[in-house]
C-alpha positions as CSV (number, residue, x, y, z in Angstrom):
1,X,4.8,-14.1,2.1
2,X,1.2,-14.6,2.3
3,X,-1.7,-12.0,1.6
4,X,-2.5,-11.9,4.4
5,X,0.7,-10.8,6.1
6,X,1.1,-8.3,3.1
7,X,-2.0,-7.0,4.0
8,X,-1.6,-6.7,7.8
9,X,2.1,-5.0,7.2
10,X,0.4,-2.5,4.3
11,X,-2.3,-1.6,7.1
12,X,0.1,-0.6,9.7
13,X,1.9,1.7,7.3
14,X,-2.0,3.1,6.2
15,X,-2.5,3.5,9.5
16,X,0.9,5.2,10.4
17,X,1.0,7.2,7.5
18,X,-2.4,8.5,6.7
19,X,-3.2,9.0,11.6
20,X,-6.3,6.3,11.0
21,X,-7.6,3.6,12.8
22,X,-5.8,0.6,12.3
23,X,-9.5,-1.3,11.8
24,X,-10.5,0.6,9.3
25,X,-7.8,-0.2,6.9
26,X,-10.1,-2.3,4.2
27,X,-9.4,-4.0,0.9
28,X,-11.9,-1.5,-0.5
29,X,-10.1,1.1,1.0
30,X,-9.1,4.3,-1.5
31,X,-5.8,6.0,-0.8
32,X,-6.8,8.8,-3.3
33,X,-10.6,9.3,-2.4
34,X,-10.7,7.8,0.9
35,X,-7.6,8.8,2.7
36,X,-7.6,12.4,0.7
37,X,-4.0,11.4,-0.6
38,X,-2.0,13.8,-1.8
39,X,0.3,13.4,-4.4
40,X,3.1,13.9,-1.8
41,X,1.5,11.4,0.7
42,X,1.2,8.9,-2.1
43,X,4.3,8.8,-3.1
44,X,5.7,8.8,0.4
45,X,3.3,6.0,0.8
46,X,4.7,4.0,-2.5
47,X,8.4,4.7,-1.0
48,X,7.4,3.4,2.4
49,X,5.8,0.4,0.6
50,X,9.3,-0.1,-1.4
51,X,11.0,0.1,1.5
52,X,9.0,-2.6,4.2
53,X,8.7,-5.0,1.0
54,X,12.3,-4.3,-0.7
55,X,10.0,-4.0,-3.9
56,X,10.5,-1.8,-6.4
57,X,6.8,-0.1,-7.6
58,X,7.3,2.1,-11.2
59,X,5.8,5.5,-11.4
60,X,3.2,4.0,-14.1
61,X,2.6,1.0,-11.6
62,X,1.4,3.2,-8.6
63,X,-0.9,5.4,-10.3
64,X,-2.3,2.1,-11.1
65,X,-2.5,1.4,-7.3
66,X,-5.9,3.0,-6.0
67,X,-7.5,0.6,-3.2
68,X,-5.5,-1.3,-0.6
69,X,-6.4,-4.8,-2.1
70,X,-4.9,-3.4,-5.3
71,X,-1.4,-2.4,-3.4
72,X,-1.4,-5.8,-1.7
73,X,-2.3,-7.5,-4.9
74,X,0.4,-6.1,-6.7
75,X,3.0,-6.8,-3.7
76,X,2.0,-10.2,-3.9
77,X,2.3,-10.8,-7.5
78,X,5.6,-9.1,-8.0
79,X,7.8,-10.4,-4.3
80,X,11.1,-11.8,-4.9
81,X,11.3,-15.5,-5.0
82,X,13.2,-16.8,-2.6
């Protein structure tokens, strides 16, 4: 899958999840700081992630996980070959 389609599919769940405006989902874009994430909504957010990629993201991973690009990034690098 390409970046760019990991991208667009992380955006829609950004933008589901979190009520924002699909266009202004960003690379730069915090979950924690930006988005006023939770704990709760982050890990609902990780889980939602697991679930549309049928990834697996470890607890130590996600903290990891702070902007978008970081979350596609890591999606990316870490898909199932196929």
């Amino acid at each position: 899958m390409e970046k760019q389609e990991i991208f667009d599919k992380v955006s829609d769940i950004v933008a589901d999840h979190f009520d924002i405006d699909r266009a202004k989902v960003t690379d730069e874009l915090n979950l924690k700081t930006d988005l006023d994430a939770d704990s709760i909504d982050f890990v609902e957010f990780v889980l939602e992630v697991e679930d549309t990629f049928g990834s697996e993201i470890s607890d130590d991973e996600a903290e990891k996980l702070n902007t978008i690009g970081e979350v596609v990034n890591y999606i990316a690098s870490h898909q199932a070959s196929k």
